[in-house]
C-alpha positions in Angstrom: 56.4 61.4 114.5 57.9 64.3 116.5 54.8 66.8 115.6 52.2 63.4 116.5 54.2 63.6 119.9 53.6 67.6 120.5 50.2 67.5 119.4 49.3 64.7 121.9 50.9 66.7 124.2 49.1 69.6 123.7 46.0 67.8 123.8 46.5 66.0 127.2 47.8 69.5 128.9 44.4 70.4 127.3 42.8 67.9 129.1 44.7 68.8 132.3 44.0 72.4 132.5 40.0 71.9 131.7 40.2 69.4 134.2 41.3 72.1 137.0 38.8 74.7 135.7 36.2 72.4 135.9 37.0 71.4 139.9 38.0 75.1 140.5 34.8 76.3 139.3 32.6 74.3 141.8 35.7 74.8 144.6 34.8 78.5 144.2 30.9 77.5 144.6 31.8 75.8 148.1 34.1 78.6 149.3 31.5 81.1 148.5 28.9 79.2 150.6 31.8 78.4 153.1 31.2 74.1 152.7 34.8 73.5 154.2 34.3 69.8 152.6 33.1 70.5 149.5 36.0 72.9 149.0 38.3 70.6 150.1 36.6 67.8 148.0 37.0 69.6 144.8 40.6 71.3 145.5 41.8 67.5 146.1 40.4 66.8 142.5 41.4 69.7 140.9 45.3 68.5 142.7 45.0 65.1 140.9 45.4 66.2 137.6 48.8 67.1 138.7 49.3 63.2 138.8 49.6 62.9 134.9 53.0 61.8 133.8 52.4 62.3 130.0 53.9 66.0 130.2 57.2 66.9 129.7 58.8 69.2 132.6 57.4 72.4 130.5 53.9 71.7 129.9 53.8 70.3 133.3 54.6 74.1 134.7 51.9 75.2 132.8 50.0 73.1 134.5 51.5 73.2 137.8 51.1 77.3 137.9 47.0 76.6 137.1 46.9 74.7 139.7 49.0 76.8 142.0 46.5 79.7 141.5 43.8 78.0 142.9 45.8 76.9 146.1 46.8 80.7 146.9 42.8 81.0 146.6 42.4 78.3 149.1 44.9 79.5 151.3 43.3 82.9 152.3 39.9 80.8 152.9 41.9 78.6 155.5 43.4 81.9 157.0 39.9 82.9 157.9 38.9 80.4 160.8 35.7 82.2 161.0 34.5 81.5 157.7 34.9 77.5 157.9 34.3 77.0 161.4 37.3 74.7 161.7 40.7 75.0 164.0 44.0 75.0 162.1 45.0 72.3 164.3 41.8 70.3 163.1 42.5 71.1 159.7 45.7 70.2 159.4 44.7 66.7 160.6 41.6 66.8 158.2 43.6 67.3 155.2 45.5 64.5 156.0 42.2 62.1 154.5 42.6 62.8 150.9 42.5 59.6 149.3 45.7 60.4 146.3 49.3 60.9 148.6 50.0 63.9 145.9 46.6 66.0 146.3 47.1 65.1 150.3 50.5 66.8 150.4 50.0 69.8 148.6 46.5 70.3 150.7 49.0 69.7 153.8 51.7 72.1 152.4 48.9 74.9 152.0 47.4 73.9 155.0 50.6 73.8 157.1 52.1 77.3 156.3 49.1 78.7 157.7 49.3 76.5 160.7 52.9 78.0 161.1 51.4 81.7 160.4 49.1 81.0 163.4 52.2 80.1 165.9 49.8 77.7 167.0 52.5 75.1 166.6 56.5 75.4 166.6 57.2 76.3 163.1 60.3 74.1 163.4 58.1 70.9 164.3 55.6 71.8 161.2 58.5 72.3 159.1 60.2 69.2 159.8 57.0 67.2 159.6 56.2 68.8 156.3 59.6 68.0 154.5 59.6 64.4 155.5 55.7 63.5 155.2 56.6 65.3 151.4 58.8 61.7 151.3 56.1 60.2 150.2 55.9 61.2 146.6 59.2 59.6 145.3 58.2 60.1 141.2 60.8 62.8 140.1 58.6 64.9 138.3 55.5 65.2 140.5 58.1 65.2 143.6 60.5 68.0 142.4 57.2 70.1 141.8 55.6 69.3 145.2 58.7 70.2 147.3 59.0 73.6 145.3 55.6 74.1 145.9 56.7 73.4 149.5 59.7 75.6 149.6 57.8 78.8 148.1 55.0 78.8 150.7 57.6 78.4 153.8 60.3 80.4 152.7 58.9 83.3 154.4 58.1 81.7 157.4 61.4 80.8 158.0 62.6 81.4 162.1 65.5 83.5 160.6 67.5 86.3 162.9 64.8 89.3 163.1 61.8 87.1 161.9 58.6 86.5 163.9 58.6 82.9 164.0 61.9 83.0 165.9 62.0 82.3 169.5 60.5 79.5 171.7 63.2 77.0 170.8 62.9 78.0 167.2 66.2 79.1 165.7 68.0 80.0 162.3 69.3 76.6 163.0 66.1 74.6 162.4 65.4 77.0 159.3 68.6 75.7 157.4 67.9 72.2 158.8 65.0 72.8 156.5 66.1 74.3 153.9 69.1 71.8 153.6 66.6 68.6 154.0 64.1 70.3 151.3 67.5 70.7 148.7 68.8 67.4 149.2 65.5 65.6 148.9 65.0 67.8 145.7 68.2 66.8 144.4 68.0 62.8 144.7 64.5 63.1 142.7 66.2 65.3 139.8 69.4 62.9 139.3 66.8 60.0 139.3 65.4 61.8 136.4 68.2 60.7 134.5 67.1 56.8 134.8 63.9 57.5 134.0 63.6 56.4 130.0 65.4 54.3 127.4 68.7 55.4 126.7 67.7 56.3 123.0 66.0 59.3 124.4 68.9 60.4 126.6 69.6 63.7 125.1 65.7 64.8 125.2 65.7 63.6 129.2 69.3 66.0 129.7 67.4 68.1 127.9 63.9 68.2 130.0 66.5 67.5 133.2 68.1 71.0 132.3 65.0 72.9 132.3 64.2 71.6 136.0 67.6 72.4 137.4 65.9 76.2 138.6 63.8 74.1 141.0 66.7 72.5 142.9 68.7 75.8 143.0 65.8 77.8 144.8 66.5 76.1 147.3 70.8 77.4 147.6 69.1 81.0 146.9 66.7 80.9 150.0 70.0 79.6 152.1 72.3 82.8 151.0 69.1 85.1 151.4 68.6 83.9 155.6 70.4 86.9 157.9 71.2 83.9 160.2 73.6 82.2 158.2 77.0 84.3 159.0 80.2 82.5 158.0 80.7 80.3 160.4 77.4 78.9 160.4 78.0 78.9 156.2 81.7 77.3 157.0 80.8 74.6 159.5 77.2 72.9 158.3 76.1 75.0 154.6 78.8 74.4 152.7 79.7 70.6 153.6 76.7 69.7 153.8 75.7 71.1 150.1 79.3 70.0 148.4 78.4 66.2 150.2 75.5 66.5 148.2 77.2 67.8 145.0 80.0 65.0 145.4 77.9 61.8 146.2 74.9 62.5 143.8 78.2 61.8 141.4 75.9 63.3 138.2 77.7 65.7 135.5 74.9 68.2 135.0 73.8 68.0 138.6 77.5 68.6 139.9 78.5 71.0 137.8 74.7 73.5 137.8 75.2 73.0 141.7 79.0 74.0 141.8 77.9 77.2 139.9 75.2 77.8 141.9 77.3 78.1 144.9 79.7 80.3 143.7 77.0 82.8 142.4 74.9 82.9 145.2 77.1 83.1 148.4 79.0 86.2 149.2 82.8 86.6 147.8 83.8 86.9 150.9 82.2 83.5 152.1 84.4 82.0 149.0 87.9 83.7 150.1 87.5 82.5 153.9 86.1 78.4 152.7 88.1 78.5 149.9 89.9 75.1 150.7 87.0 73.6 151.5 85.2 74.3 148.0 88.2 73.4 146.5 88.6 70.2 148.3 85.5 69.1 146.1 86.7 70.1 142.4 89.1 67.0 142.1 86.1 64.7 143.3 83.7 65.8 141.0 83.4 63.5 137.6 85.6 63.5 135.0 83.1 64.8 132.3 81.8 68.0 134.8 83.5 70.9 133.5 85.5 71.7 136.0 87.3 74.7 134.4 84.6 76.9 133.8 83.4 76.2 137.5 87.2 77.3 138.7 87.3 80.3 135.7 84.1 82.0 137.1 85.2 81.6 141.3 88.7 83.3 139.6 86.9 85.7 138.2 84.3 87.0 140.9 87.4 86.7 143.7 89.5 89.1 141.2 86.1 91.4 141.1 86.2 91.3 144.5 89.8 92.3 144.8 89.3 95.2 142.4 86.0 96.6 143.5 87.5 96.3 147.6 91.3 96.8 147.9 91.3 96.7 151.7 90.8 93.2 151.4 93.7 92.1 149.5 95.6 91.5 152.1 92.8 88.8 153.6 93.7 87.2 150.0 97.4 86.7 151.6 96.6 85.8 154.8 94.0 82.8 153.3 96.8 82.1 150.9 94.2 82.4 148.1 97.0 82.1 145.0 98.7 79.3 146.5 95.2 77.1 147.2 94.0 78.1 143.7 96.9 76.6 142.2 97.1 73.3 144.4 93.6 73.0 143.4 93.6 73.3 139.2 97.0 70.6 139.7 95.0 68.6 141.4 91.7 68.5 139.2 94.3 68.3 136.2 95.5 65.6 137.7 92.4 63.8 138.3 90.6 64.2 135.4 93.5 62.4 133.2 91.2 62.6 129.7 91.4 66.8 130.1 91.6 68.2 126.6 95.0 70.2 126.8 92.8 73.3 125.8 91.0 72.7 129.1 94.1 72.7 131.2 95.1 75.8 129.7 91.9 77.7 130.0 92.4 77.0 133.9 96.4 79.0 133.7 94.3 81.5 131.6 92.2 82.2 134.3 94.5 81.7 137.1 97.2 83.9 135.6 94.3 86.6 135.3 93.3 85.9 138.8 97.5 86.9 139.4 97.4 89.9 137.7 94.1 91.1 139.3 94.8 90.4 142.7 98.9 89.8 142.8 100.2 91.8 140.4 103.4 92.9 142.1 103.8 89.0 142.4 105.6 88.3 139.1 107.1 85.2 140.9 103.4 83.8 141.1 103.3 85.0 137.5 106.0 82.9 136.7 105.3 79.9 138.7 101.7 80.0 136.5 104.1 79.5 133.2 105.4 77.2 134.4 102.7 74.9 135.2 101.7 75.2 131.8 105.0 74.8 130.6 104.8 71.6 132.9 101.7 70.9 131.2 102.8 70.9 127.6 106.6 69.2 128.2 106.9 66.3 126.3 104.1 66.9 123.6 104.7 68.3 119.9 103.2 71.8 118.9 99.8 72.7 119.2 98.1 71.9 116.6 94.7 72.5 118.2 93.5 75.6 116.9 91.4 76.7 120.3 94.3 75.4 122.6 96.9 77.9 120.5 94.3 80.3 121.3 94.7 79.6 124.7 97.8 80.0 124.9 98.2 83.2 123.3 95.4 84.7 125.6 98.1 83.4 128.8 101.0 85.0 126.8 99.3 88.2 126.3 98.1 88.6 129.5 100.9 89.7 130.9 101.8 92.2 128.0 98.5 93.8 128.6 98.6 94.3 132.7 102.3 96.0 132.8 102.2 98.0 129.4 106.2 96.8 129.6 107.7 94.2 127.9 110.8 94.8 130.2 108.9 92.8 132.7 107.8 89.9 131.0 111.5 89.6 129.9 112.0 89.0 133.7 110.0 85.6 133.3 112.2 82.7 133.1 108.9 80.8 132.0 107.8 83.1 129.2 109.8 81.8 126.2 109.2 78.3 127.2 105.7 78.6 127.0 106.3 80.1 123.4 108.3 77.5 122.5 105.1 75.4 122.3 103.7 77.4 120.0 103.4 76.4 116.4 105.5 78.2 113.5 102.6 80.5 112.3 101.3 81.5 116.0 104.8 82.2 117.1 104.8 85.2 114.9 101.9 86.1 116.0 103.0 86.3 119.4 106.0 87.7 118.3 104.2 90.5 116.6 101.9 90.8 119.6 105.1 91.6 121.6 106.9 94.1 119.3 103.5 96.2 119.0 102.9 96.4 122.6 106.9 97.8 123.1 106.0 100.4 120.1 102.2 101.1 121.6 103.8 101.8 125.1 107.5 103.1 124.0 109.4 100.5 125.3 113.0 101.1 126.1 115.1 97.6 126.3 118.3 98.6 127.8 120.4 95.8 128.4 122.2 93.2 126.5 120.8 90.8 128.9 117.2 91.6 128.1 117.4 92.2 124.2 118.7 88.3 124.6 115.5 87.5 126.1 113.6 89.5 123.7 115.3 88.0 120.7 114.6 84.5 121.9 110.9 85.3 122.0 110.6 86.6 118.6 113.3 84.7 117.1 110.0 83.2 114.7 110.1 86.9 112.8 114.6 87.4 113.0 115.4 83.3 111.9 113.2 80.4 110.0 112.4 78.0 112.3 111.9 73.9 111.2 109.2 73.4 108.6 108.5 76.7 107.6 109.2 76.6 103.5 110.2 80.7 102.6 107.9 79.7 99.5 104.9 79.3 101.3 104.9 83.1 103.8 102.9 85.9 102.0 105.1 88.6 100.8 103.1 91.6 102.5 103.1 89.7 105.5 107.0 88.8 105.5 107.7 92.4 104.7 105.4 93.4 107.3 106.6 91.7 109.8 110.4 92.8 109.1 109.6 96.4 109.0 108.4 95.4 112.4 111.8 93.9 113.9 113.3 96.9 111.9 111.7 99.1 113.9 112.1 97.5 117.5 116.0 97.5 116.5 115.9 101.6 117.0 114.0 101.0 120.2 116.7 99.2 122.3 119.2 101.6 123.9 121.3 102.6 126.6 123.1 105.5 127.6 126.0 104.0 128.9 128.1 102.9 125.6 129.6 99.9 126.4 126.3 98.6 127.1 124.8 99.6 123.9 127.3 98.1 122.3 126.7 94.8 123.9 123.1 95.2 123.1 124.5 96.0 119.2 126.4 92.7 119.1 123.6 91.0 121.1 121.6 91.9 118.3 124.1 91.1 115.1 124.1 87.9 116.8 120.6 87.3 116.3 119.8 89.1 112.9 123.0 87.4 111.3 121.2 84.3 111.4 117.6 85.5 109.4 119.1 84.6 105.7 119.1 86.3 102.1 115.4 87.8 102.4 115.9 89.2 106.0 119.2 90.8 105.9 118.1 93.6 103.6 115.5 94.7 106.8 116.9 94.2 109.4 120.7 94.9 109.1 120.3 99.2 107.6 118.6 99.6 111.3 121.6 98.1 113.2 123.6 99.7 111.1 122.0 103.4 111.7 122.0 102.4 115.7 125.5 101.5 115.7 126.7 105.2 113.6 124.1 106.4 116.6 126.4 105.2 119.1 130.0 106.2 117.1 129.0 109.7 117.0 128.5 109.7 120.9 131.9 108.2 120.8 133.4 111.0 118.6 136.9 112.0 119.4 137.6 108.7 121.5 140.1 107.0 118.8 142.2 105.0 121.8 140.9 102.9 124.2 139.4 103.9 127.5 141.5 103.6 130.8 140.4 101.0 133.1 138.0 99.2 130.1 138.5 95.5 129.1 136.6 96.1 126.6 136.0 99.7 125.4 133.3 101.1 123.3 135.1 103.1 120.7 134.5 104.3 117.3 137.4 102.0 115.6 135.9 98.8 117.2 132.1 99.8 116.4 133.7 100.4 112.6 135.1 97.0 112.4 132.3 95.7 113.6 130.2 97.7 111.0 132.1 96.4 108.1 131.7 92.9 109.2 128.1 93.5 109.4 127.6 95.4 106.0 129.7 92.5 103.9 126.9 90.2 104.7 124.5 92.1 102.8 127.2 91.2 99.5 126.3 87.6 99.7 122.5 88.0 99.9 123.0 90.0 97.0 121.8 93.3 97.6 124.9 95.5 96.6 122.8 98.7 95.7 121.9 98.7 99.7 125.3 97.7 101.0 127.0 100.6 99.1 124.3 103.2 100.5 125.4 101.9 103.9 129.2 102.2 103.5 129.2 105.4 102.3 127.0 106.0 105.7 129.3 104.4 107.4 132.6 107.0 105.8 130.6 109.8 106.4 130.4 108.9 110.1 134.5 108.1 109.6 134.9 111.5 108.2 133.1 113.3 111.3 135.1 111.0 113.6 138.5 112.0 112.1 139.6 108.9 110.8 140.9 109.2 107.5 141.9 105.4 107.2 138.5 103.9 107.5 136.7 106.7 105.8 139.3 105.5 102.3 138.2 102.2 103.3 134.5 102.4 103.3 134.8 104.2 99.7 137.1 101.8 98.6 134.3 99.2 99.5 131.8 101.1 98.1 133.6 101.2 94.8 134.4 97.7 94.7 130.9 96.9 94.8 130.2 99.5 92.0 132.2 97.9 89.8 131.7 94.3 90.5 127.9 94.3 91.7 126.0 97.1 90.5 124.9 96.0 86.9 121.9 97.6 86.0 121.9 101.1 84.6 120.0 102.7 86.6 121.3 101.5 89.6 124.5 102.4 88.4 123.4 106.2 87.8 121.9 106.1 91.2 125.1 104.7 93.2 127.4 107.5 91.6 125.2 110.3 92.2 125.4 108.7 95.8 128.8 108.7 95.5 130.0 111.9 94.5 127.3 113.2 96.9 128.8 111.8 100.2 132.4 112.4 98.8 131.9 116.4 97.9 131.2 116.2 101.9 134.0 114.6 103.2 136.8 117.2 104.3 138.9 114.1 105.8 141.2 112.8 103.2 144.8 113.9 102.0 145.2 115.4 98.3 146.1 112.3 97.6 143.7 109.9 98.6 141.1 112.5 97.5 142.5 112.8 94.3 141.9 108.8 94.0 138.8 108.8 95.0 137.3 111.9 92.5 139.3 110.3 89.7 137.3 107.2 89.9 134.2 108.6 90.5 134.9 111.3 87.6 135.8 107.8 85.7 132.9 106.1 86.3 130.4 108.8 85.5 131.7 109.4 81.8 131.7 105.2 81.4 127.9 105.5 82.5 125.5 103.6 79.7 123.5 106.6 78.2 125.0 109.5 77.4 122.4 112.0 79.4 123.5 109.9 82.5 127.0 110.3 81.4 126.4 114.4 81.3 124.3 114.6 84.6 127.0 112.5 85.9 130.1 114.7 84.7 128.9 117.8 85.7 127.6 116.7 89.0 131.4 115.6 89.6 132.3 119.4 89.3 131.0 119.9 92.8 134.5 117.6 94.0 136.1 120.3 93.0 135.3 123.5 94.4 133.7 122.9 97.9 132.1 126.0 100.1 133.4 125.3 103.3 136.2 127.4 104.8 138.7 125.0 104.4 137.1 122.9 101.3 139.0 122.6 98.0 138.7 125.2 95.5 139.8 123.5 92.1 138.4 125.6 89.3 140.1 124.7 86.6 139.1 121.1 87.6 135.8 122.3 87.5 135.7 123.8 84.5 137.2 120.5 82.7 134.2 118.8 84.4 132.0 121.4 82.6 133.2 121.6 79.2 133.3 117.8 79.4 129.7 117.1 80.0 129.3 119.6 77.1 130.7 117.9 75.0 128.9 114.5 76.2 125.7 116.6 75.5 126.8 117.5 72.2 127.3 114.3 71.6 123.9 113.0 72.4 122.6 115.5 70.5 124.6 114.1 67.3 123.2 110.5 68.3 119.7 111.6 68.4 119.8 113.6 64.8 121.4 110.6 63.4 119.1 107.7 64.8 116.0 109.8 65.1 116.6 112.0 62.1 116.1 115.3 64.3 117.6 117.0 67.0 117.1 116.3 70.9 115.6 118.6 73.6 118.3 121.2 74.7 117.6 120.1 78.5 121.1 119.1 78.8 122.7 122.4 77.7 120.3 124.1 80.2 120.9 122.1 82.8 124.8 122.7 82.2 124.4 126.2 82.0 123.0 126.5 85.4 125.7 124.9 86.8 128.2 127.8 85.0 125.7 130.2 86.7 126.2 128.4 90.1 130.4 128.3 89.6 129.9 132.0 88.5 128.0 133.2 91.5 130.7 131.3 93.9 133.5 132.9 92.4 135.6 131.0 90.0 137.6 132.8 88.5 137.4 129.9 85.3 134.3 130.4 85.0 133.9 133.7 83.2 130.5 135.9 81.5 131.9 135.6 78.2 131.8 131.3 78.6 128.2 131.9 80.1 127.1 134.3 76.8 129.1 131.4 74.3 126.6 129.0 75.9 123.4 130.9 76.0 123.7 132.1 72.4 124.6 128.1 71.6 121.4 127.3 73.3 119.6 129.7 71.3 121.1 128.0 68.0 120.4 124.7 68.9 116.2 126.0 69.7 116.5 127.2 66.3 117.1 124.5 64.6 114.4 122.8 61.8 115.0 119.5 62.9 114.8 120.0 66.7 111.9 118.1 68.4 109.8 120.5 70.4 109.7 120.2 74.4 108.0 122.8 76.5 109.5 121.5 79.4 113.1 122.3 78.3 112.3 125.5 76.7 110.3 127.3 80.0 113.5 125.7 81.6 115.6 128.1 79.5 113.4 131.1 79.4 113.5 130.6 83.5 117.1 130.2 83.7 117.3 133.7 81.2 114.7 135.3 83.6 117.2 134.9 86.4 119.7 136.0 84.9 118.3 139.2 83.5 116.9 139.3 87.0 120.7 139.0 88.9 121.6 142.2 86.4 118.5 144.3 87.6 119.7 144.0 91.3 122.5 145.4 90.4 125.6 145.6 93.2 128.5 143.6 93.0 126.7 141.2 91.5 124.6 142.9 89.0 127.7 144.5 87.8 129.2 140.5 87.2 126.2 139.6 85.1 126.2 143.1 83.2 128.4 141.8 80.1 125.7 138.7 79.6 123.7 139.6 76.8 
């Protein structure tokens, strides 16, 4: 049915356009032999084929632009009085007896702009009689076609400033008089287009309606293009007159192509000084014309115009250009009361650009944008609308993208609220949007006051928040997304220490509250910002003179403790021993002997009561005995506690290679390098024999469960540490211990029922090389390794 349609079409624009050949050919006949009425005859015939209302509005152009060939023809024949004998003034009235009214007027129209060329005539008298005589054709199609036709022979025979048809009581005046009448005629024919067919077809007559809207809009082009029209003239009769046509027509596509049209044709500066008045119109436009993308693009060529002139900016204060803007979107909001949210939201999108642009030392106009849309979305649930979220995060970022400094968002009061509206999922979004744009720029926060505001905003990533199941969050995502707040922890600081310590507790405060899974992420930062700030402190055991509430080491400990228990209950013990022994380590440098024996005794506890798995186990004592060999804090006594449980729980380790690592690693406790450390070396030498024997041992356990001998990596290992003890100087340690274990090496290497290992045995013959290596060098030490055979 819809290809029967196109091919009639085709068929009668066929027709049409052999039907204007055919009159053109013997129209070119008469003009040759300069018959003024033959010519005239035929062109009227060729015109009537414009009369056809079986085209649609494109394959009417087609025919339209045939036809308007062959008047540009005629034209230069009437220019040449000489050729058919005939005044202008006589013409003029003889074109006037074509027998069709649409032939008649076009013959007139032709006829008529070179009457005015002549200046035989006031061009403002033929104007005006042309555009009302054009009255007489009132069918949409052929009329809309007929006054463009009008408007592009006149528009350069307009009486502008600086043209030749000005003077003798012609003035720019009388050209936009024209102008105006020709536009607002063209625009009552195209909205009656809309009447114009069943209403089954309505879509194909929007359709056909949309591809004519060029036609009407000439007409606002030809009015920005005439030098005359200065901006008072544009202020006091243009612009009413054309919004009085844009508001009473009352049609969506007619309102809101005209609206646009406006704001792209007229200068920006036109816009900034009538901005009220082209305001004034929005809210009475109807409630289906999209109104915000009409607002969006005057935001955005105003901002252009800011950014491409600053000496104007302060013309946007004086005209108050902010404040109207804002009355304005309130008011079309509240006009149009069936607004998709997403609409209302687009407009703060593009107002809140239109800030930053123009304003942006204004952050109280930022704010006051917020909260309008704050205003907007009170007393409605969370977006669930997928393009409105969108939205919303474009207004939130925004700001984030023009200062590069979170610190100044955290100034507006409006900010969280807005994010408040977001749902679970595009709150961390946001939320992640904000901690990468602190990291991209190197944000310090450096209050307690701000880090509360921060928090708040990303308290989606630092706390579940109603309806978000743990089950259902992606595990590369969730740690993702903790590593994040991890690192913004280490970005929030302050010289001053009491502050920082406020901003610490601001942030326990918050983090305390994320649950098992978070803890483990985001507590180890805090806790590595907070031994930050105690060794600032160091030396500063009292409190501080003049200080409610001082910032010192003893009161940051406490507070670590506190903190580092919490990670018991999640459970994640292997982490929450790593962090007390931190924590005594930073005791130890501070001098405090007390909570130094405390963390450890912590640390221990944990050991014994959490740490189950074997290799955990070996891990947390080799941590253990690490960070105590370090400490140079404790009394003999307590130190003697501590080594004798670590030196305990290494030979209870579950396998007896992690017993002997364990062992001899404990022999370090006992003979420390320092000037003042402990130099036990009978201890030591206890710790050594003892892991020999543990090595022995597991030797004896492999031959009996395995029928054949283990790798001699433990002896090896062993007898490096003799070498180490022997280099340092203890006097336990002697050359003729060192030879006893080289040659029981060599025994054990020998054995038939050893299993091979090339690993442990280039360990031996390396450990051999160096020591045949120490005797070469000779000196005092050469002459100590000289007895080792």
């Amino acid at each position: 049915m819809i290809s029967d349609a196109i091919e009639d079409e085709e068929k009668w624009l066929a027709e049409g356009i052999a039907g204007i050949q055919h009159n053109a050919f013997y129209m070119h006949r008469a003009l040759d032999s300069n018959n003024l009425r033959e010519a005239l005859k035929y062109s009227a015939q060729l015109l009537s084929e414009l009369r056809t209302s079986r085209l649609s509005p494109h394959k009417y152009y087609d025919l339209y632009m045939r036809a308007f060939d062959e008047l540009r023809r005629l034209e230069m024949f009437f220019k040449d009085e000489d050729k058919h004998g005939c005044s202008v003034v006589d013409l003029y009235e003889l074109v006037q007896h074509a027998g069709n009214i649409l032939p008649r007027l076009y013959l007139l129209c032709t006829v008529g702009s070179v009457y005015i060329k002549s200046k035989e005539a006031p061009a403002k008298d033929v104007l005006k009689d042309l555009v009302e005589m054009c009255r007489g054709v009132q069918h949409p199609l052929r009329g809309l076609f007929l006054r463009s036709y009008l408007a592009q022979v006149s528009r350069d025979k307009l009486p502008d400033i600086g043209s030749e048809y000005e003077g003798d009581g012609d003035t720019v005046n009388d050209a936009v008089e024209f102008v105006l009448q020709n536009f607002a005629e063209m625009n009552k024919l195209w909205v009656r287009m809309q009447h114009q067919g069943p209403i089954m077809v309505k879509d194909k007559l929007e359709k056909e309606r949309n591809e004519l809207r060029d036609l009407v809009g000439k007409n606002l082009h030809v009015l920005s293009q005439i030098e005359g029209v200065d901006l008072e003239m544009y202020k006091d009769t243009v612009l009413p007159r054309v919004l009085e046509q844009v508001v009473n027509c009352k049609d969506e596509l007619a309102q809101y192509y005209l609206m646009d049209c406006i704001i792209q044709v007229f200068p920006d500066e036109y816009h900034l000084q009538t901005l009220e008045i082209l305001l004034g119109a929005c809210p009475q436009l109807q409630p289906t014309v999209d109104v915000k993308t009409v607002l969006s693009q005057l935001m955005e060529r105003l901002s252009n115009y800011a950014a491409s002139s600053p000496e104007v900016l302060p013309e946007f204060l004086h005209v108050e250009a902010f404040t109207k803007l804002s009355s304005a979107i309130g008011k079309v909001i509240a006009a149009q009361v069936d607004m998709p949210i997403v609409g209302a939201i687009t407009l703060y999108v593009s107002l809140l650009t239109f800030t930053l642009r123009v304003h942006p030392d204004r952050l109280d106009y930022v704010d006051q944008v917020l909260g309008a849309c704050v205003k907007k979305l009170s007393g409605k649930a969370k977006l669930e609308d997928s393009k409105a979220t969108k939205q919303v995060v474009a207004l939130l970022s925004a700001p984030l993208e023009k200062y590069s400094d979170i610190v100044t968002a955290l100034t507006l009061s409006n900010y969280p609220r807005v994010m408040d509206h977001l749902d679970n999922g595009t709150n961390k979004i946001m939320a992640m949007v904000i901690i990468q744009s602190i990291m991209k720029n190197n944000t310090r926060v450096s209050t307690a006051e701000k880090v509360e505001v921060l928090f708040e905003l990303i308290k989606g990533l630092i706390k579940d928040l109603d309806g978000t199941p743990m089950h259902e969050l992606d595990e590369e995502d969730f740690k993702e997304e903790q590593n994040s707040v991890a690192r913004l922890i280490h970005m929030l600081y302050n010289d001053d220490p009491e502050e920082m310590l406020k901003i610490i507790c601001t942030v326990r405060k918050h983090i305390m509250t994320g649950g098992s899974t978070r803890l483990p992420f985001t507590v180890p930062p805090l806790v590595f910002s907070a031994l930050q700030l105690v060794r600032r402190l160091q030396g500063q055991d009292g409190d501080v003179a003049g200080e409610e509430d001082p910032a010192t080491p003893k009161k940051i400990f406490q507070l670590l403790n506190q903190t580092i228990e919490s990670l018991s209950s999640v459970p994640s013990p292997e982490l929450a021993l790593r962090l007390y022994l931190q924590c005594a380590e930073a005791a130890n440098d501070c001098d405090v002997e007390p909570v130094a024996y405390e963390f450890f005794t912590q640390a221990f506890v944990l050991y014994e009561e959490e740490v189950a798995d074997s290799k955990a186990q070996v891990t947390a004592i080799h941590l253990i005995i690490g960070t105590l060999q370090k400490m140079n804090v404790f009394g003999v006594e307590n130190r003697d506690t501590l080594t004798h449980k670590a030196t305990g729980y290494s030979a209870k380790l579950l396998k007896k290679p992690d017993q002997c690592r364990a062992v001899y690693a404990c022999s370090h406790l006992f003979w420390v390098d320092d000037q003042d450390g402990i130099k036990d070396g009978e201890r030591v030498l206890l710790c050594l024999k003892r892991s020999l024997r543990i090595a022995n041992a597991a030797q004896q356990m492999a031959n009996v469960t395995r029928g054949s001998s283990g790798p001699v990596t433990l002896f090896v290992e062993i007898l490096n540490k003799y070498l180490y003890f022997f280099e340092k100087g203890n006097p336990q340690v002697t050359s003729a211990a060192i030879q006893g274990l080289v040659e029981l090496i060599r025994t054990e290497m020998q054995n038939d029922t050893r299993t091979t290992d090339p690993a442990s045995d280039a360990f031996f013959a390396s450990t051999l090389r160096y020591i045949e290596f120490q005797k070469q060098k000779g000196g005092a030490m050469g002459e100590k390794y000289d007895p080792i055979k």
